[in-house]
N, C-alpha and C positions, 0 to 999 in steps of 0.2 A: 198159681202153680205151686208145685209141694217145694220141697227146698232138695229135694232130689233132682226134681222136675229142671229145674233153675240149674241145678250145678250142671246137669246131665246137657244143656243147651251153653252156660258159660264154655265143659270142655269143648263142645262141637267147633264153637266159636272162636277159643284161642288157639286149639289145634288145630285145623280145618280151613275154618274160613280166613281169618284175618291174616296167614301167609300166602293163602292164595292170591287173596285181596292185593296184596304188598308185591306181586313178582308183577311187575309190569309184562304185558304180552300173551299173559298165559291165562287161560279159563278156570274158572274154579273147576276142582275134579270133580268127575262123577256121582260120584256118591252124596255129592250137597245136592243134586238135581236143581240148578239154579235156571228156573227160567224168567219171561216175564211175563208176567198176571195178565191173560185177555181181555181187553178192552181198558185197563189203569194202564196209562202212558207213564213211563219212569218207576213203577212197581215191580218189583222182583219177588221170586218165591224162592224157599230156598226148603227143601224138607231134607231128613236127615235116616236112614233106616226107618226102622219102627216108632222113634222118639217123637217126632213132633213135627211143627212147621213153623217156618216164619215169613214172614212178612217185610218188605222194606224195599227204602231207594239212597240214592245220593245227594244230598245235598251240600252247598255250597265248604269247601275244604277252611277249615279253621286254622290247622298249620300245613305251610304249602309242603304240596307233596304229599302228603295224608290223606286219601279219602276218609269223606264223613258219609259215615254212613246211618240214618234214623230209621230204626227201628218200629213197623207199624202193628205189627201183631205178630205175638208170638204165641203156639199155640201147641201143648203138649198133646201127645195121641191119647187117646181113651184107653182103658183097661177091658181087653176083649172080656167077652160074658160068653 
């Protein structure tokens, strides 16, 4: 990924997801499209506008009360032609 590409999915991530993540009860908003990946049990998608996609699940909490969350692909959109 370009180092646009990177920053452009960090904001998504510190603004976006990881407060969503942290409110207990409530769903990530809309606009992450967070679902789960048909037929990978425990795989979530999460795409964001026109920027990209990623990939990932939970794995076990390293400090309690923190989801962990790993990261399996992350995948910038293409440049229309």
């Amino acid at each position: 990924m370009t180092r646009e590409q990177q920053e452009a999915f960090r904001t998504v991530v510190l603004d976006a997801f990881v407060p969503d993540l942290m409110t207990p009860g409530m769903p990530f908003r809309p606009e992450l499209h967070v679902k789960p990946v048909s037929g990978h049990a425990g795989l979530l998608e999460m795409s964001w506008s026109e920027e990209g996609r990623a990939a990932f699940s939970y794995g076990t909490e390293h400090m309690p009360g923190e989801p962990h969350v790993i990261w399996w692909q992350i995948t910038p959109s293409q440049p229309r032609s």
